[in-house]
MIDOSE-1310 file (N, C-alpha, C; in nm, 2 decimals, decimal comma, always signed):
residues 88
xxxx	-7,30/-1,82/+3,69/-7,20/-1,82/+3,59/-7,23/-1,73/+3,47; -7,13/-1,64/+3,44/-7,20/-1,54/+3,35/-7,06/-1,55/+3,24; -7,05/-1,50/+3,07/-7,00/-1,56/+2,99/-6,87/-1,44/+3,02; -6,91/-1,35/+3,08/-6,86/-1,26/+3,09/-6,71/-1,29/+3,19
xxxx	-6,70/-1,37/+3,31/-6,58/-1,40/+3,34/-6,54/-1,52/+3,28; -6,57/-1,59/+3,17/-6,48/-1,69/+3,05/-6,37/-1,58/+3,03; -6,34/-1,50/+2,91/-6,26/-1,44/+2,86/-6,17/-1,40/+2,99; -6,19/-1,36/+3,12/-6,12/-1,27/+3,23/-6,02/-1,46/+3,29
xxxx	-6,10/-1,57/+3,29/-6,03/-1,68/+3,35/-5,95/-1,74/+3,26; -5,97/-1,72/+3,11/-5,88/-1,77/+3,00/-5,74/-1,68/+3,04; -5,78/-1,58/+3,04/-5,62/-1,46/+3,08/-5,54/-1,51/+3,19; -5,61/-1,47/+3,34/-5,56/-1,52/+3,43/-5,50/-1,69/+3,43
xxxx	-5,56/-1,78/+3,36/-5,51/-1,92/+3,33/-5,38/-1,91/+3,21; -5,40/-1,85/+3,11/-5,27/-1,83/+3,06/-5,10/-1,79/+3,12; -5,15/-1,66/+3,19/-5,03/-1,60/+3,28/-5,01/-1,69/+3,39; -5,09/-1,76/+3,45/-5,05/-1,87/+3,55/-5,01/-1,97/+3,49
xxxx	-5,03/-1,98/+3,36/-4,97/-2,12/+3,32/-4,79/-2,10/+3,28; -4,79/-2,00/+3,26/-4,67/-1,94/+3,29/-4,53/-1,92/+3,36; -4,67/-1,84/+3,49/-4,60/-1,87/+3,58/-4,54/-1,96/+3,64; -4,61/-2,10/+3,64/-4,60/-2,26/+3,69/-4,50/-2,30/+3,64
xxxx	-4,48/-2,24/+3,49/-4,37/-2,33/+3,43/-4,24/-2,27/+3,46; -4,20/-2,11/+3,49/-4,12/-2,08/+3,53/-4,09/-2,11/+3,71; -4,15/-2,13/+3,75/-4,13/-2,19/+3,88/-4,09/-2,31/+3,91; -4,17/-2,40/+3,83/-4,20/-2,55/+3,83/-4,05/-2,56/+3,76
xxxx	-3,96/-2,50/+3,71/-3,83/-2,53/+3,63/-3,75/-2,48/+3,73; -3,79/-2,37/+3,82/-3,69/-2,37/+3,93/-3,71/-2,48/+4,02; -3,82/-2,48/+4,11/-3,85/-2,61/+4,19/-3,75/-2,73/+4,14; -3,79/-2,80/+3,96/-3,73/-2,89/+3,94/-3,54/-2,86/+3,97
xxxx	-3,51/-2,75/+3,91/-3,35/-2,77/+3,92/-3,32/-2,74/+4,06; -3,35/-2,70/+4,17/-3,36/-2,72/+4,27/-3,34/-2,84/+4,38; -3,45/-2,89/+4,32/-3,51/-3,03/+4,40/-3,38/-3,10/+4,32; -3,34/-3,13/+4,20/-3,22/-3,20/+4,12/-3,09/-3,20/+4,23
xxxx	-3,08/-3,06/+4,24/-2,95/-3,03/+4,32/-2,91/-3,05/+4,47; -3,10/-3,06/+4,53/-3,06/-3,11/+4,63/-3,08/-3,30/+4,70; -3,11/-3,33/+4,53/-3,14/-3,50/+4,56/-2,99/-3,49/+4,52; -2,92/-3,46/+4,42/-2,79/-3,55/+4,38/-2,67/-3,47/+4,43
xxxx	-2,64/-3,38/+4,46/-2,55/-3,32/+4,52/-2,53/-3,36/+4,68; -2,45/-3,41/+4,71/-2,40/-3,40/+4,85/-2,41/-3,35/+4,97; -2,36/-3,22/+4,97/-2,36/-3,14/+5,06/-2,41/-2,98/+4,99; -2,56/-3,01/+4,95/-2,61/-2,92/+4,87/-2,60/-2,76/+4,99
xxxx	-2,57/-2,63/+4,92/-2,57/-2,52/+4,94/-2,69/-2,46/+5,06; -2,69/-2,42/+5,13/-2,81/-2,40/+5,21/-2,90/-2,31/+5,15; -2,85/-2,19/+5,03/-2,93/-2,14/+4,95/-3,00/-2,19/+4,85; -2,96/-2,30/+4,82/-3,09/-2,38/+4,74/-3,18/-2,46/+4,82
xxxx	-3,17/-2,49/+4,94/-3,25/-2,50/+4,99/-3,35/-2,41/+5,02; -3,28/-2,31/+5,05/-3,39/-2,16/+5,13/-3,45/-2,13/+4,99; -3,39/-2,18/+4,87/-3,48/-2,12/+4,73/-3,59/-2,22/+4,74; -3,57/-2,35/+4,74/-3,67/-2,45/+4,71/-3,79/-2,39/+4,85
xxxx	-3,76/-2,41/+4,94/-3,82/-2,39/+5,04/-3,94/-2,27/+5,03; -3,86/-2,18/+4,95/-3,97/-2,05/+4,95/-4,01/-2,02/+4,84; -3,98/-2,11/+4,75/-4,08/-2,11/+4,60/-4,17/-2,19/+4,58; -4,16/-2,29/+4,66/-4,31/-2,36/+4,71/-4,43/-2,34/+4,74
xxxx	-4,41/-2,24/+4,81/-4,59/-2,19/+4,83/-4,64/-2,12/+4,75; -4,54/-2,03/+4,68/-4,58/-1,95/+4,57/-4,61/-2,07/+4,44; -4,54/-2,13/+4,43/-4,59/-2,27/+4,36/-4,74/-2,30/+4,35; -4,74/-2,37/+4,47/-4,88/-2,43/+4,49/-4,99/-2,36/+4,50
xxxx	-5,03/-2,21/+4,54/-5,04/-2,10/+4,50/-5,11/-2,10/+4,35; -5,02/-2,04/+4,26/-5,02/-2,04/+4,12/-5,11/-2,13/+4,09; -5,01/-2,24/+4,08/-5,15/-2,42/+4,07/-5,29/-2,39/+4,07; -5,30/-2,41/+4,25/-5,45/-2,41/+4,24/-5,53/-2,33/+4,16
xxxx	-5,45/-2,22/+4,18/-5,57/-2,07/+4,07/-5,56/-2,12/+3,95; -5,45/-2,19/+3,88/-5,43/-2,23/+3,72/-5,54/-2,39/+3,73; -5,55/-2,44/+3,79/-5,57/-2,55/+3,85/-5,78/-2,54/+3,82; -5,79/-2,41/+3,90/-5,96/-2,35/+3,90/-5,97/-2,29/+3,80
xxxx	-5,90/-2,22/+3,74/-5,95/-2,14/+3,60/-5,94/-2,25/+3,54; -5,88/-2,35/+3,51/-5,89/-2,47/+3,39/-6,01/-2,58/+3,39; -6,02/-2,59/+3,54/-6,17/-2,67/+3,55/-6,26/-2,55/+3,49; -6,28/-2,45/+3,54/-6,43/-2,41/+3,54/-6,37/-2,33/+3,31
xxxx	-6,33/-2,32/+3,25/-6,30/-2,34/+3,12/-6,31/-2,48/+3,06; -6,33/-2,57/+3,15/-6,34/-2,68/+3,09/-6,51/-2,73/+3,08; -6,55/-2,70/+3,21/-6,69/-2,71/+3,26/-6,77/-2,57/+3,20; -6,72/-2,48/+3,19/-6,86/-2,39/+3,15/-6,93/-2,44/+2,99
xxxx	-6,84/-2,43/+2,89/-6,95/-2,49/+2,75/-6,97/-2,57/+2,75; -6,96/-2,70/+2,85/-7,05/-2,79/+2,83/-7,15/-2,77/+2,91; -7,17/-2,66/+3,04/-7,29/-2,61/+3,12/-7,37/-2,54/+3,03; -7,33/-2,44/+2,95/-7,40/-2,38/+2,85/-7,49/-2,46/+2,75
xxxx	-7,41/-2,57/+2,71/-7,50/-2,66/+2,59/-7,58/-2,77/+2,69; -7,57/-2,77/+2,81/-7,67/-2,84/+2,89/-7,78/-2,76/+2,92; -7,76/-2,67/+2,97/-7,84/-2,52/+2,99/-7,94/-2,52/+2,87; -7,93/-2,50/+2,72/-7,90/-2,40/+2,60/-8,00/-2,56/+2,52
xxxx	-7,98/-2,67/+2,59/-8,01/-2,82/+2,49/-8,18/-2,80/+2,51; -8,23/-2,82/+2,37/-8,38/-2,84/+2,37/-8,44/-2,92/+2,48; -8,55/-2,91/+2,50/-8,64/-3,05/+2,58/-8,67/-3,12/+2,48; -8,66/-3,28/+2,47/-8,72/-3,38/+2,33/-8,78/-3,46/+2,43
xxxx	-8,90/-3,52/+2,36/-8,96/-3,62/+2,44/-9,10/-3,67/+2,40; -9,18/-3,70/+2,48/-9,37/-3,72/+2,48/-9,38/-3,58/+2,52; -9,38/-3,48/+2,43/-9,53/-3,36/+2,50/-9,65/-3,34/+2,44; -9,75/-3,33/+2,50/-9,85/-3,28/+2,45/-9,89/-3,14/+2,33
């Protein structure tokens, strides 16, 4: 882990977080249209159907850049923490 891909995973985690939400707002009006509508359109189907993977997709990468930003400064200050104790 070097400090050097922090700054490059904050970016990439930003624009996916983005992304997610413009998706995640189609998915939702989607999924809306085709729980409460009737005889929902076959094109909102074929939309929901094929913005999903790109969905999930998105996620997990927004999903990994956010753990490992969450986990690196506290690896660093574990790394970085004095030894205290009995030494000689």
């Amino acid at each position: 882990m070097t400090t050097d891909f922090y700054p490059i995973a904050k970016k990439i985690h930003r624009i996916f977080v983005a992304a997610v939400i413009l998706l995640g707002t189609i998915m939702a009006v989607t999924g809306i249209v085709l729980k409460y509508v009737g005889d929902s359109p076959g094109v909102v189907r074929y939309i929901h159907g094929n913005v999903s993977p790109y969905f999930t997709a998105l996620l997990m990468v927004m999903m990994a850049t956010g753990a490992y930003m969450y986990i690196y400064p506290w690896y660093l200050r574990r790394k970085t923490k004095p030894v205290t104790g009995n030494q000689p």
